[in-house]
C-alpha positions, -999 to +999 in steps of 0.1 A: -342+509+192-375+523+205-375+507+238-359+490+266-344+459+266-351+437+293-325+410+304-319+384+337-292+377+352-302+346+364-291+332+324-254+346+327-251+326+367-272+299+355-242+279+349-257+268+316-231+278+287-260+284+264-281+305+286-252+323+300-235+332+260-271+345+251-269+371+281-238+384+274-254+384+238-287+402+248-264+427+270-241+434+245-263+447+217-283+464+242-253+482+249-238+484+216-274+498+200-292+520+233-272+517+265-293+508+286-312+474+297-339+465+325-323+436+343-339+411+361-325+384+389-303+410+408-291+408+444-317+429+460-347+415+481-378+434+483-377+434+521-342+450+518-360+475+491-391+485+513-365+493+543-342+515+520-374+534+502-389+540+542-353+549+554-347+575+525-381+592+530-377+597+568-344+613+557-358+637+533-388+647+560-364+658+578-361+693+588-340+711+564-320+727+591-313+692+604-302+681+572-278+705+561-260+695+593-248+665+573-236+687+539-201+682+541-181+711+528-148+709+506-156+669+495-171+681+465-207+665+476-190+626+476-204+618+513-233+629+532-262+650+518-266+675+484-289+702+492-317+711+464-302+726+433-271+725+439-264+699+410-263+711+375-257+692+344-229+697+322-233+729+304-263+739+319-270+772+346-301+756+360-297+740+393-318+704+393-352+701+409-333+677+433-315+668+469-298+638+474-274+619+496-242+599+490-236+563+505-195+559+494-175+529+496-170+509+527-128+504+524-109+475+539-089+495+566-055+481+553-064+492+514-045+523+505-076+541+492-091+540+527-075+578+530-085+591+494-118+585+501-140+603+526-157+587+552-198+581+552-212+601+573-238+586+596-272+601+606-282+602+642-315+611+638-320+577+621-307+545+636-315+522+606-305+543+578-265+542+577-270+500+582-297+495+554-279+517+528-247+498+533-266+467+527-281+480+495-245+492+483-232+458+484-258+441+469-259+467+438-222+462+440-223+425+435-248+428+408-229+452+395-197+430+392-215+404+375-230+428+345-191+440+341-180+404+339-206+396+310-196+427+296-157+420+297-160+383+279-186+403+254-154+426+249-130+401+240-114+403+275-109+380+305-136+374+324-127+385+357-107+419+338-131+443+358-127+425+396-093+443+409-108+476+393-140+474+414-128+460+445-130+488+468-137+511+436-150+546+444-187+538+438-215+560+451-251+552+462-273+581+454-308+582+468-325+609+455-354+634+461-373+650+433-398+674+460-435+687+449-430+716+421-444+746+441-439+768+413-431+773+373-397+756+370-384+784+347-362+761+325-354+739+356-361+701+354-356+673+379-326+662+363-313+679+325-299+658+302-263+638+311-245+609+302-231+592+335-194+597+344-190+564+355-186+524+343-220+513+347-251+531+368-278+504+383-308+524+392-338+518+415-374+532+414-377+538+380-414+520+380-428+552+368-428+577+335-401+605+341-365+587+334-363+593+293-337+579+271-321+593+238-318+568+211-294+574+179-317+588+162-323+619+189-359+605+201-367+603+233-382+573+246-397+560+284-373+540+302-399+521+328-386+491+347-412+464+363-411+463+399-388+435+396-361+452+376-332+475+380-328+500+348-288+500+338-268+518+319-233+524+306-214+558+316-189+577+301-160+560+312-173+522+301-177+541+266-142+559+264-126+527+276-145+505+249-138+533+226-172+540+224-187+506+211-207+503+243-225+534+245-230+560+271-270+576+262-280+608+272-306+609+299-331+629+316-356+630+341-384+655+332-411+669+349-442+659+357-475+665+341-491+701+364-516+680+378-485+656+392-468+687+405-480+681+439-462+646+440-425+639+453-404+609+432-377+590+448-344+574+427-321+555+439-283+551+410-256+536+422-228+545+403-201+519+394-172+538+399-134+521+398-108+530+417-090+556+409-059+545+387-075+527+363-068+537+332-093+537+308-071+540+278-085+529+248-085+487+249-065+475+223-093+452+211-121+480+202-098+497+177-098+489+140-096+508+107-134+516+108-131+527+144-100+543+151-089+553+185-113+581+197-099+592+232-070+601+248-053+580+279-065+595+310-070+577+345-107+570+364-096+595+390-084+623+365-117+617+346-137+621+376-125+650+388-121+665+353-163+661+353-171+671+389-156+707+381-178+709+349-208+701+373-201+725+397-194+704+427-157+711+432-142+742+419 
């Protein structure tokens, strides 16, 4: 595959059995063959967008003394704002070209993960901003659980088999800040090459060249979504689950051309996380003589924290 495929969602909730079986067919080899798809008919509206995009870059204007008043220490970076470089991929010394900020989940008070999970922090300097990134979360949440749900029947499995794992699953929000390049990057890019930890990643704002995917045969190839489309891909735990049959690409975002240096991007992944004891042992249904079991049983929540060490973000 040298390119992206595109699908819409608007065929799996069409409540037409044909258009809704050749979704979950489109999806399915996507994710089987590249791992990633542009989708169309999400949950978002473009009023919701434009309030989101202006939010986040008032955030990032802000002083940087004001921000790091909302860097949270000893949550491992889960809530509140990550200052530049502090990320680094997996196996890699080089801090990101980056900042960002986490949006978590918004628990039911009775659930008993409202006290594993730490609460959002809220940014007085900006009225709006706590109240449009919650409405953004849920929306990518919801179009989230419907891309699980054509994933699960493509699987073999019930339809609804993701739901309970989702339902206040410990999914971030991550808008991000790639600032002007004020100097040679020495071996730094805006975001090295990963596979995400997670089920799936939705991810706004990738209308321009920088995101690059790996296919199988180790090219790299533009991932570029029309305005309309959200670019989403399988992470690692989707693929361990599925014993790899759905597959997890490496990704990257690289840097742009010198004469761009002067310019700031703006991402915006949410992360599909679940909550923390599922267990993403092997299912039962990917497993054959050809394709024998490939990973050990291990939780969500052991996985997870098992990858924030290797990323530096808890110790």
């Amino acid at each position: 595959m040298n390119k992206i495929p595109s699908v819409n969602l608007a065929d799996f909730l069409s409540g037409d059995e044909n258009r809704k079986q050749q979704f979950i067919k489109e999806i399915g080899h996507a994710y089987e063959n590249i791992g990633f798809v542009a989708l169309k008919g999400h949950f978002l509206d473009d009023t919701l967008v434009e309030d989101l995009y202006s939010q986040v870059k008032n955030f990032f204007d802000l002083p940087v003394d004001v921000k790091q008043q909302y860097e949270i220490p000893g949550i491992g970076g889960q809530r509140g704002y990550v200052s530049f470089g502090k990320e680094s991929a997996k196996g890699k010394k080089e801090g990101d070209l980056k900042e960002f900020w986490h949006f978590g989940q918004y628990v039911d008070v009775d659930s008993k993960y409202a006290e594993e999970y730490p609460a959002n922090v809220t940014v007085k300097e900006l009225p709006k901003f706590n109240e449009v990134g919650k409405q953004t979360y849920k929306m990518l949440e919801k179009t989230a659980k419907y891309v699980l749900r054509s994933l699960a029947l493509h699987l073999g499995l019930d339809e609804m088999y993701f739901d309970n794992y989702i339902k206040n699953g410990n999914s971030i929000l991550r808008p991000i800040h790639y600032p002007p390049i004020t100097q040679e990057p020495n071996n730094a890019v805006r975001a090295a090459a990963h596979g995400d930890i997670n089920l799936i990643t939705l991810l706004m704002g990738a209308q321009g060249k920088g995101l690059q995917v790996q296919n199988h045969q180790g090219d790299w190839i533009d991932a570029i979504a029309a305005p309309d489309e959200l670019m989403i891909n399988v992470g690692d735990m989707l693929s361990r689950h599925s014993n790899n049959k759905l597959k997890s690409t490496i990704h990257r975002v690289v840097n742009p051309p010198r004469e761009l240096w002067g310019t700031s991007r703006y991402s915006i992944p949410f992360f599909m996380h679940p909550v923390s004891d599922m267990k993403l042992d092997v299912l039962e249904s990917c497993i054959d003589k050809e394709n024998p079991k490939q990973f050990e049983d291990i939780t969500a929540g052991e996985f997870l924290n098992e990858r924030l060490r290797e990323l530096g973000l808890i110790k």
